[in-house]
N, C-alpha and C positions, 0 to 999 in steps of 0.2 A: 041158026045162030043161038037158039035160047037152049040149045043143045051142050053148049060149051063149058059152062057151069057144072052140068051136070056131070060132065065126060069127066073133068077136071077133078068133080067130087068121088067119081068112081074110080079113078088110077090112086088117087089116095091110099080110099079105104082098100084098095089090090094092095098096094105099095105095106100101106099098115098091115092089111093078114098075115103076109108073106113075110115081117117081120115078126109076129106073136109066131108066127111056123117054125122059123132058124133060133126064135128064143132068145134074137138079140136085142139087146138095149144101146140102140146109140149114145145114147146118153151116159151111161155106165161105163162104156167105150171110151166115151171123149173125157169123164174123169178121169179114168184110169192113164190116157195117154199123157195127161194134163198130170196127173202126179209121176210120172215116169220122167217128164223133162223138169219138173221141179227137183226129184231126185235125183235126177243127175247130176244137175248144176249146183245144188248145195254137197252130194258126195265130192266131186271136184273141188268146191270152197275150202271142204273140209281138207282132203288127200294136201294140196299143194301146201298149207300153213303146218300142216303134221312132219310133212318131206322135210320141208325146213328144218323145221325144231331136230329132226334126227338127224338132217347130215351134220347141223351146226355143233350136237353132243356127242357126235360120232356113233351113232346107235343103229349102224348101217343094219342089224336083224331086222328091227321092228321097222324102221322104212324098206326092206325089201317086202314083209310082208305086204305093207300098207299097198305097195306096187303091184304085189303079184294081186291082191285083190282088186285093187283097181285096175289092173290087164283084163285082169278074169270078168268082171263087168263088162268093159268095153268089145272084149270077144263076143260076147254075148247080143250086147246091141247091134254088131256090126253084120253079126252072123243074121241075126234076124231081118236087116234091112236087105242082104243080100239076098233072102229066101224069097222078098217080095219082089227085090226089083231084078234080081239077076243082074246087077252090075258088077263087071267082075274088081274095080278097085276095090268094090263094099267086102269082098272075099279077100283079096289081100290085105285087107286091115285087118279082118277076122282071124286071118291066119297067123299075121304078125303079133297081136295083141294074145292068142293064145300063147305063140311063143314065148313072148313074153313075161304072162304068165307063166307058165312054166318053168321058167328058169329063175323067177324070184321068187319063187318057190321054196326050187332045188338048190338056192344060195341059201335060203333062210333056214331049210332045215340042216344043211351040209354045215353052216356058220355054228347050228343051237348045237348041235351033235358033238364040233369038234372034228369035224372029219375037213373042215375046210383050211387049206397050211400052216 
């Protein structure tokens, strides 16, 4: 039994090596994930009150932009949870939201060009 302390202090300092070895920082980790859901949610705050303002002045370029970048983020998040989790709705959102992307895009520069009717 006075063994247990010791086992306990030993998978630690394992657990700690094996972390200075991969050079990761949990820590740095859990910032980064913590300002990723922060930027999220304030890019969303933002996107929705912008959408607005453009459909109400009719400014359908600049909110398709606004769209296709906010598709093009969202691809992006979705494509990454699907790498981890392998579920495949995480992939059909990923696919959808490029789509998406893409084509508010293709409206926005087919709109700026003139080439749109």
């Amino acid at each position: 039994m006075s063994n247990l302390p010791e086992s306990k202090g030993n998978r630690k300092e394992e657990i700690l090596e094996m972390s200075r070895q991969l050079k990761q920082d949990e820590g740095v980790e859990h910032a980064e994930l913590k300002g990723f859901r922060s930027g999220w949610l304030k890019t969303h705050i933002i996107t929705i009150p912008l959408l607005l303002f453009f459909v109400l002045t009719g400014q359908t370029v600049a909110g398709a932009g606004v769209l296709a970048v906010t598709a093009g983020f969202e691809f992006g998040h979705q494509l990454e949870i699907y790498r981890f989790t392998q579920k495949k709705s995480h992939l059909v959102q990923s696919i959808f939201f490029a789509s998406c992307a893409i084509l508010f895009a293709f409206f926005a520069i087919m709109e700026t060009q003139g080439w749109w009717g």
